[in-house]
C-alpha positions as CSV (number, residue, x, y, z in Angstrom):
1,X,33.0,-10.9,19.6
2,X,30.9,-7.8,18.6
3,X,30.7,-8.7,15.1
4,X,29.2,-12.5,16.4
5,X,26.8,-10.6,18.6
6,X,25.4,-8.1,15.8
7,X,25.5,-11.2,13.5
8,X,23.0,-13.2,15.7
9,X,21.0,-10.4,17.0
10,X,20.3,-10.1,12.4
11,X,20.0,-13.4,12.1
12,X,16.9,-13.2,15.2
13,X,16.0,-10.7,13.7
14,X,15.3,-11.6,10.1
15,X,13.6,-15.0,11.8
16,X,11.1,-12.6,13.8
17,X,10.5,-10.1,10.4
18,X,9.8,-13.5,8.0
19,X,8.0,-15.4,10.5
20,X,5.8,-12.4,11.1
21,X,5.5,-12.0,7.5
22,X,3.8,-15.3,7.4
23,X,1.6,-15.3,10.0
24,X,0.2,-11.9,7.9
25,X,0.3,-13.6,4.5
26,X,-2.0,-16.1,6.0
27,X,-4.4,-13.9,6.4
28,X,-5.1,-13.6,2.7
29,X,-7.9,-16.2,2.7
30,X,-9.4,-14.9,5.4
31,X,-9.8,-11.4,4.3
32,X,-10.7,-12.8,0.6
33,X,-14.0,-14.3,2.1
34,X,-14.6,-11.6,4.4
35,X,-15.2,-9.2,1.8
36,X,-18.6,-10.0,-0.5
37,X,-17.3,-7.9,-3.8
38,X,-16.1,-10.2,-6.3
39,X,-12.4,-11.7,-6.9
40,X,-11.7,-8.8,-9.9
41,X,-12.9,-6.1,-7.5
42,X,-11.0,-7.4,-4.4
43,X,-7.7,-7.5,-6.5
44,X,-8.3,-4.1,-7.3
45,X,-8.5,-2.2,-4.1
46,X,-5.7,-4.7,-3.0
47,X,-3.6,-3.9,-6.1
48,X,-4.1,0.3,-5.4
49,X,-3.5,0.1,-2.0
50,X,-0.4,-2.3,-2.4
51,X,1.2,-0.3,-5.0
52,X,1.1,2.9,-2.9
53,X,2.2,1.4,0.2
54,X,5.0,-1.1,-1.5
55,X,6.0,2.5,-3.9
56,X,6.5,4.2,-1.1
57,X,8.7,1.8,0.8
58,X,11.2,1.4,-2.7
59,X,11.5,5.1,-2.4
60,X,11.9,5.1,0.9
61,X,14.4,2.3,1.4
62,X,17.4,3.9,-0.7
63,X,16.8,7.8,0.7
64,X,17.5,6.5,4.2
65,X,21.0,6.1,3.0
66,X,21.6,9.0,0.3
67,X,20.9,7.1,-2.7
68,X,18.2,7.1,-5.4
69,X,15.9,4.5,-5.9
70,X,16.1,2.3,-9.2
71,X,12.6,2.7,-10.7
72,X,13.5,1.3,-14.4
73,X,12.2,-2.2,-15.2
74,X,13.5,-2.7,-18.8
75,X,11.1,-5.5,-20.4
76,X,12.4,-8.1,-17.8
77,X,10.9,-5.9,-14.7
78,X,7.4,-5.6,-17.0
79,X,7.6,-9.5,-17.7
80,X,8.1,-10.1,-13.8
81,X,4.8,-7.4,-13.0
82,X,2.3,-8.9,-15.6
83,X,3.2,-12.7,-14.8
84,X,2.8,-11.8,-11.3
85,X,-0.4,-10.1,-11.6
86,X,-2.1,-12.7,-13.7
87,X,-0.9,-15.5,-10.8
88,X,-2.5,-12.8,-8.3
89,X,-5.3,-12.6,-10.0
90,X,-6.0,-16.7,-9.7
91,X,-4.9,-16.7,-6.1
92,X,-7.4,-14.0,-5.2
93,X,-10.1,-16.0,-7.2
94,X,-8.9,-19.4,-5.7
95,X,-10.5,-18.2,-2.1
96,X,-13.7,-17.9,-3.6
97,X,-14.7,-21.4,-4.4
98,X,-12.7,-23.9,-2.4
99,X,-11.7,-23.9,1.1
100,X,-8.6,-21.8,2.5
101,X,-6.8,-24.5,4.0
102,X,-6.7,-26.1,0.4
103,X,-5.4,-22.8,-1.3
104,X,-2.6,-22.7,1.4
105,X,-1.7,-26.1,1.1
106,X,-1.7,-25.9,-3.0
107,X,0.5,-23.1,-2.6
108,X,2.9,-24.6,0.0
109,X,3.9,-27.2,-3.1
110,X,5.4,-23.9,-4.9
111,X,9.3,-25.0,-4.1
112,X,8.8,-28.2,-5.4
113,X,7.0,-26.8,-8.7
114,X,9.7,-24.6,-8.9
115,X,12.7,-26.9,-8.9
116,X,10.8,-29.2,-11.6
117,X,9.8,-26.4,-14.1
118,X,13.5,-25.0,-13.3
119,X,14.7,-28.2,-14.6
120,X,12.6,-28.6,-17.2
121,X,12.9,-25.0,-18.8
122,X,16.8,-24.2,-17.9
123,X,18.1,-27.6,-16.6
124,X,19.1,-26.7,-13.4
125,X,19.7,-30.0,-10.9
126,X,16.9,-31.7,-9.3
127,X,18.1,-32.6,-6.5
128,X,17.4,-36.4,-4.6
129,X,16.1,-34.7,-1.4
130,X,13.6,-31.8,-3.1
131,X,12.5,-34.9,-5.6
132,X,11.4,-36.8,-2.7
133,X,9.7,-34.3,-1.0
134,X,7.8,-33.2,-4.5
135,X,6.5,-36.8,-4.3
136,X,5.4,-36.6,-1.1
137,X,3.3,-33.2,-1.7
138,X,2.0,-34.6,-4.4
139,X,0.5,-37.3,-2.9
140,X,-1.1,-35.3,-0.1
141,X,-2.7,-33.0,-2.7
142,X,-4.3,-35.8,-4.3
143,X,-5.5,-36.9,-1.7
144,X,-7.1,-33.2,-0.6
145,X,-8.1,-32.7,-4.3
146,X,-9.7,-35.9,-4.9
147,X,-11.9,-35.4,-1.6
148,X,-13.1,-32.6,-3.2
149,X,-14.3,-34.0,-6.7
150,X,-18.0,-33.7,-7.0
151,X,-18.4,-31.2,-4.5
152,X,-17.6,-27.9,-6.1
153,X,-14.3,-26.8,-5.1
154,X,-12.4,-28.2,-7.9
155,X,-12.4,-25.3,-9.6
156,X,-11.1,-23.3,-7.2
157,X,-8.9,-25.9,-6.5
158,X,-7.6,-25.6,-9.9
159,X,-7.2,-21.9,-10.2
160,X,-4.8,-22.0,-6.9
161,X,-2.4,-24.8,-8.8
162,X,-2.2,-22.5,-11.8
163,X,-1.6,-19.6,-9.5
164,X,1.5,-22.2,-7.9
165,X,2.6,-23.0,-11.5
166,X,2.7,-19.0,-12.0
167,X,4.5,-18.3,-9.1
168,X,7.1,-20.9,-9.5
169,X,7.5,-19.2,-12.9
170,X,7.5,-15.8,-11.3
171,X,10.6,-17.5,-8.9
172,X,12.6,-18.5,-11.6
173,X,12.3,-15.6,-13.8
174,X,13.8,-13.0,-10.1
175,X,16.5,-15.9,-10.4
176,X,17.8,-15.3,-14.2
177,X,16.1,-10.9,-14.0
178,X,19.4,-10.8,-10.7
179,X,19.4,-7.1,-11.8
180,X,15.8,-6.2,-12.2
181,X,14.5,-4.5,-9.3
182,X,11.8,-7.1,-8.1
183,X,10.7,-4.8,-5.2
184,X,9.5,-2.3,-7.7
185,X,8.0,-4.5,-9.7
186,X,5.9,-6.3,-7.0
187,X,4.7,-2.7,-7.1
188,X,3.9,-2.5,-10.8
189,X,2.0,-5.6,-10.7
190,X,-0.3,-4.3,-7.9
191,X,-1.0,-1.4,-9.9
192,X,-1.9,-3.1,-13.3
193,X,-4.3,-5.1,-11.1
194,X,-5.7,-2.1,-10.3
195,X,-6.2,-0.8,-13.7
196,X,-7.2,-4.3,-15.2
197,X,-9.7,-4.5,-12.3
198,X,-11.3,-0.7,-13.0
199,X,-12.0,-1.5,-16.5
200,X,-13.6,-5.3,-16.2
201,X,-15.4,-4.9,-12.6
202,X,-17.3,-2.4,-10.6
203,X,-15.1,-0.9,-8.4
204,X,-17.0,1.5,-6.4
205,X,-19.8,-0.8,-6.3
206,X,-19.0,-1.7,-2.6
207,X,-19.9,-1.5,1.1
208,X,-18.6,0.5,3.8
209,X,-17.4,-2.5,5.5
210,X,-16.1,-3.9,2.2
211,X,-14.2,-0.5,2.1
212,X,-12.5,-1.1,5.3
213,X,-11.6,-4.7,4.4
214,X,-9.9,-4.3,1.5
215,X,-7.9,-1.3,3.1
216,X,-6.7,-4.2,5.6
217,X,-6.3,-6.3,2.7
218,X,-3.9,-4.3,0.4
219,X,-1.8,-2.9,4.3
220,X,-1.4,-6.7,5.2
221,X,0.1,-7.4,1.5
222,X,2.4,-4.8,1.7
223,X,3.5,-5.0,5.1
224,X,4.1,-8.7,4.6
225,X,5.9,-8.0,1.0
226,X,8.3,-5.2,3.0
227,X,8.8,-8.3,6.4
228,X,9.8,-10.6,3.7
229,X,12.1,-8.3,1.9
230,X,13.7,-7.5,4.8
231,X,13.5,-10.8,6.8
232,X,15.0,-12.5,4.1
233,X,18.2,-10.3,3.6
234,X,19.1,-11.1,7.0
235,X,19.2,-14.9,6.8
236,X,20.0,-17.8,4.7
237,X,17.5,-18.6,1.9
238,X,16.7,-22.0,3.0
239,X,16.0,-20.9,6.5
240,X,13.3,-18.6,4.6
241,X,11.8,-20.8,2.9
242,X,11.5,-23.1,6.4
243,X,9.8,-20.5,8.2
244,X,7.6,-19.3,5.4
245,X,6.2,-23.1,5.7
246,X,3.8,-21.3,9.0
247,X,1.8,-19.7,6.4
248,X,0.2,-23.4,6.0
249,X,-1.4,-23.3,9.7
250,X,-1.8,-19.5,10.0
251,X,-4.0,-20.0,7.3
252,X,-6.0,-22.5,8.5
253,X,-5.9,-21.0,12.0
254,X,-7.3,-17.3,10.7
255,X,-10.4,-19.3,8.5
256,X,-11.3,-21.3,11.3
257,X,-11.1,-18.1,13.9
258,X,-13.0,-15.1,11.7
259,X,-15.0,-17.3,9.2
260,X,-15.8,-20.7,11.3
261,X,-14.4,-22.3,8.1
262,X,-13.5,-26.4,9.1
263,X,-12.1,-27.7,6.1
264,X,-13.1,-31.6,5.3
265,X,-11.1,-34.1,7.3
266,X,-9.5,-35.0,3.7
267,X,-8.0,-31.5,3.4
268,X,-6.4,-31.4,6.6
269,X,-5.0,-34.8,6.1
270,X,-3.6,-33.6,2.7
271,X,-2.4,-31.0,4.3
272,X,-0.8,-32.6,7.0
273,X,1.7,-34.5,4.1
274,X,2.4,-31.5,2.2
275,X,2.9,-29.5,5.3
276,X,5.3,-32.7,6.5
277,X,7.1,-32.8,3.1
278,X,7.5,-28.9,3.4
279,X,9.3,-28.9,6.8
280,X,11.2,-32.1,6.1
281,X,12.9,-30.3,2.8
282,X,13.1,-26.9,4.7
283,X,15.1,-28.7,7.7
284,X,17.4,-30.7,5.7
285,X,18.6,-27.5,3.3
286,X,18.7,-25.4,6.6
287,X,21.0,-28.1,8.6
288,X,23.0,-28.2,5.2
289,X,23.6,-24.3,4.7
290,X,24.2,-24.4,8.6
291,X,26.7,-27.0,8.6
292,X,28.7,-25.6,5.7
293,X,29.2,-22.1,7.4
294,X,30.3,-23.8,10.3
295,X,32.9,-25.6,8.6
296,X,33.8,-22.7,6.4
297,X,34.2,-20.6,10.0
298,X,36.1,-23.5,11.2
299,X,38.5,-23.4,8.1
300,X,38.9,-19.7,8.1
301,X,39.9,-19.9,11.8
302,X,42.6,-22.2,11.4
């Protein structure tokens, strides 16, 4: 009975840490806009201030419990930090010329370009379910994207699919690197943001209030980087992926509240699919996982 009770007082817990981690996450686009530096000086500040703040937390995590932390990357941990940097790099640029809710919505489609580059590069299954659902995003991106032909945001449209294509990659690579420590190099990849970013851009060329901004910036990315990480070793992957959907409409929410930003009816009704096709896949793989523990439970019991 104890051990049931700690078990669901994790499991609410990791729900409230990765929901929370959300809700921060969407305030990416926000913050982007906010600050008038350009894309290559926002990624900087955000990649210093990242890396110290998600550094200090690997260190920190293991010495709460006597051990040391594992700082060595090997070439698979400096694969996972540059790929991830570059995809930062367009996701940060992405909020500069096209609307938030059409970055977020973009990236929401990062399961489903996931499971087709995983089949395509290692031939893992593509499932029936996650096929459908791939369809159905795809469909309400077209619709958002083709709304937006003409009027200037396609390029910003296209830098946040490539930054989806790179993060699907990124994805697949933490799948095969199982004992690369990814933490760390989340870290790594904020700081070579930071030096790529010193050398091409202007750094110190900024306001006061920039300043502050992209102090928030780079907190809010590590602090949802550590809810994640810890969120998600608490409960089952596809219940992760379910409640990481809320980044969608926190998004959209934050834009609309701090900038006044009100996407084109076309966006929110491509968002509205994808967003539909998100949940849908997210439910179904949670009700699965959920209804083989309980017959597992109810086979152990016996």
């Amino acid at each position: 009975m104890a051990h049931t009770n700690e078990a669901e007082r994790n499991r609410a817990l990791g729900i409230l840490l990765v929901s929370a981690s959300a809700v921060v996450f969407g305030l990416t686009g926000a913050l982007t806009k906010s600050i008038s530096a350009d894309a290559l000086t926002v990624t900087c500040w955000r990649g210093l201030v990242g890396f110290l703040l998600i550094g200090a937390y690997v260190c920190w995590r293991p010495a709460r419990i006597g051990q040391r932390p594992n700082l060595r990357l090997g070439w698979r941990g400096w694969l996972l930090a540059v790929e991830g940097a570059a995809a930062s790099i367009a996701f940060i640029a992405a909020f500069k010329f096209t609307y938030v809710a059409n970055v977020a919505v973009i990236y929401a489609t990062a399961p489903f370009v996931t499971a087709l580059l995983a089949w395509a590069l290692v031939r893992e299954l593509f499932r029936l379910p996650t096929a459908a659902a791939a369809i159905l995003s795809l469909v309400g991106v077209a619709t958002m994207v083709h709304s937006g032909l003409g009027s200037g945001n396609l390029f910003g449209d296209g830098l946040a699919l490539l930054m989806t294509i790179g993060s699907a990659l990124y994805i697949i690579m933490v799948r095969a690197f199982r004992d690369t420590p990814v933490v760390w190099a989340g870290a790594i990849s904020s700081l070579l943001l930071f030096i790529f970013g010193w050398f091409v851009s202007d750094p110190l060329a900024i306001t006061g209030q920039d300043a502050v901004l992209l102090a928030v910036f780079g907190t809010s990315f590590a602090l949802a980087s550590v809810l994640w990480t810890e969120g998600s070793r608490l409960i089952p992957a596809p219940e992760s992926a379910l409640l990481g959907a809320t980044e969608i409409p926190a998004a959209v929410l934050f834009a609309w509240l701090f900038l006044a930003e009100a996407p084109p009816a076309a966006s929110l009704l491509g968002g509205a699919v994808v967003l539909t096709a998100v949940l849908s896949h997210g439910l179904n793989d949670w009700l699965t996982t959920r209804r083989k523990t309980e017959i597992s439970t109810a086979q152990a019991a016996k």
